[in-house]
N, C-alpha and C positions, 0 to 999 in steps of 0.2 A: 372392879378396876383391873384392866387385862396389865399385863406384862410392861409394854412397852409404855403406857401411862406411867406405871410406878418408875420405870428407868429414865422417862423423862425429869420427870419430879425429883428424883434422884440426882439427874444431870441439873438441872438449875439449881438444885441447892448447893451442890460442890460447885457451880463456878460461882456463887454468890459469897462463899464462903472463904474461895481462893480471891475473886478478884480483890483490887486497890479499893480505897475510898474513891481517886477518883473515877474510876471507872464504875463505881454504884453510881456518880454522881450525875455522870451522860448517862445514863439509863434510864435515872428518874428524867431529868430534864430533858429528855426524850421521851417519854411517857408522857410529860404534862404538855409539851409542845403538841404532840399529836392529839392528844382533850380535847383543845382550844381550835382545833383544826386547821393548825398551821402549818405552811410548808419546811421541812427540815432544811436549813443550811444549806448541808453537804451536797441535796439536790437544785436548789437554787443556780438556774443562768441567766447572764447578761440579758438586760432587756427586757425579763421576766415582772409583771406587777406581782408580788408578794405579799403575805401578811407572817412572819418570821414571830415567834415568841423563846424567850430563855432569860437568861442571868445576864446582867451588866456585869464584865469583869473590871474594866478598868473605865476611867471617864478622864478626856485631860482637853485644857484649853490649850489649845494651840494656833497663837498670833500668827495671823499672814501681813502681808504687806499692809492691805488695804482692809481687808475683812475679818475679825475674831471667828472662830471657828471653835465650837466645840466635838468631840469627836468621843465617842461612845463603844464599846467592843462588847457586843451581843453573843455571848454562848446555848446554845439551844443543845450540845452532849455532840452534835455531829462535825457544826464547825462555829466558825466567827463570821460574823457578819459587821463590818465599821458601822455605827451610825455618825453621821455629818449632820448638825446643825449649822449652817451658814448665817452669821450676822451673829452666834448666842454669845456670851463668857462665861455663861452658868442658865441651867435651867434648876428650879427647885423639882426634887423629887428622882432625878435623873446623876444617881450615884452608885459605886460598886455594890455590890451584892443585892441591888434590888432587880426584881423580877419585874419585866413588861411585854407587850404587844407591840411591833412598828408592822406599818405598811408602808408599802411605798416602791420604786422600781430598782431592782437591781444595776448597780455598774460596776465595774472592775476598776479599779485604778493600783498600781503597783503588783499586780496579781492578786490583789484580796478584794474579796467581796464587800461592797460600800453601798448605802443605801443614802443620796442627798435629801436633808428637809422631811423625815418621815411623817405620817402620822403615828401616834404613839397612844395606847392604854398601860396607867403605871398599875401591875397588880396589889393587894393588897401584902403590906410586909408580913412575913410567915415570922 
């Protein structure tokens, strides 16, 4: 093991040691997103087909005029991606802290990344 191996080793363990929980947390979820060979969030643009994987942080129904809308906030450790179900009030399986798969096309809507109607794989709960 030359030098700069050991200093490496060295330097990941102090910043593993310093960082937050949450910042171990986008790291793993960044690790397992890259597994799956998804593209990361934070490089996601407009217009883009995707296939995005991470954590449901929050899920909330929210009534429009005409059409119930559910709406989903996908964590992958880089950024958030919306998910939009148009027509849902509840999908079963589709709750916070569960881990999934969407594809589907990138949009922007209020400067955040939104993905309409995806398709989706829910992983197995850890």
């Amino acid at each position: 093991m030359t030098t700069d191996e050991r200093t490496t080793g060295l330097r990941r363990f102090l910043e593993r040691l310093t960082a937050s929980e949450a910042e171990l947390d986008a790291q793993e979820l960044q690790r397992d997103s890259a597994k799956c060979g998804a593209v990361p969030a934070g490089q996601c643009q407009r217009g883009q087909v995707v296939s995005v994987s991470g954590r449901l942080r929050t899920v909330a129904y929210t009534p429009r005029t005409n059409l119930p809308t559910l709406e989903a906030d996908l964590y992958d450790g880089s950024d958030v991606v919306t998910l939009v179900f148009l027509g849902r009030r509840s999908i079963v399986g589709i709750e916070p802290g569960r881990q999934l798969t969407a594809r589907g096309r990138i949009a922007i809507r209020d400067d955040r990344k939104v993905i309409y109607n995806p398709y989706y794989e829910l992983e197995a709960p850890r």
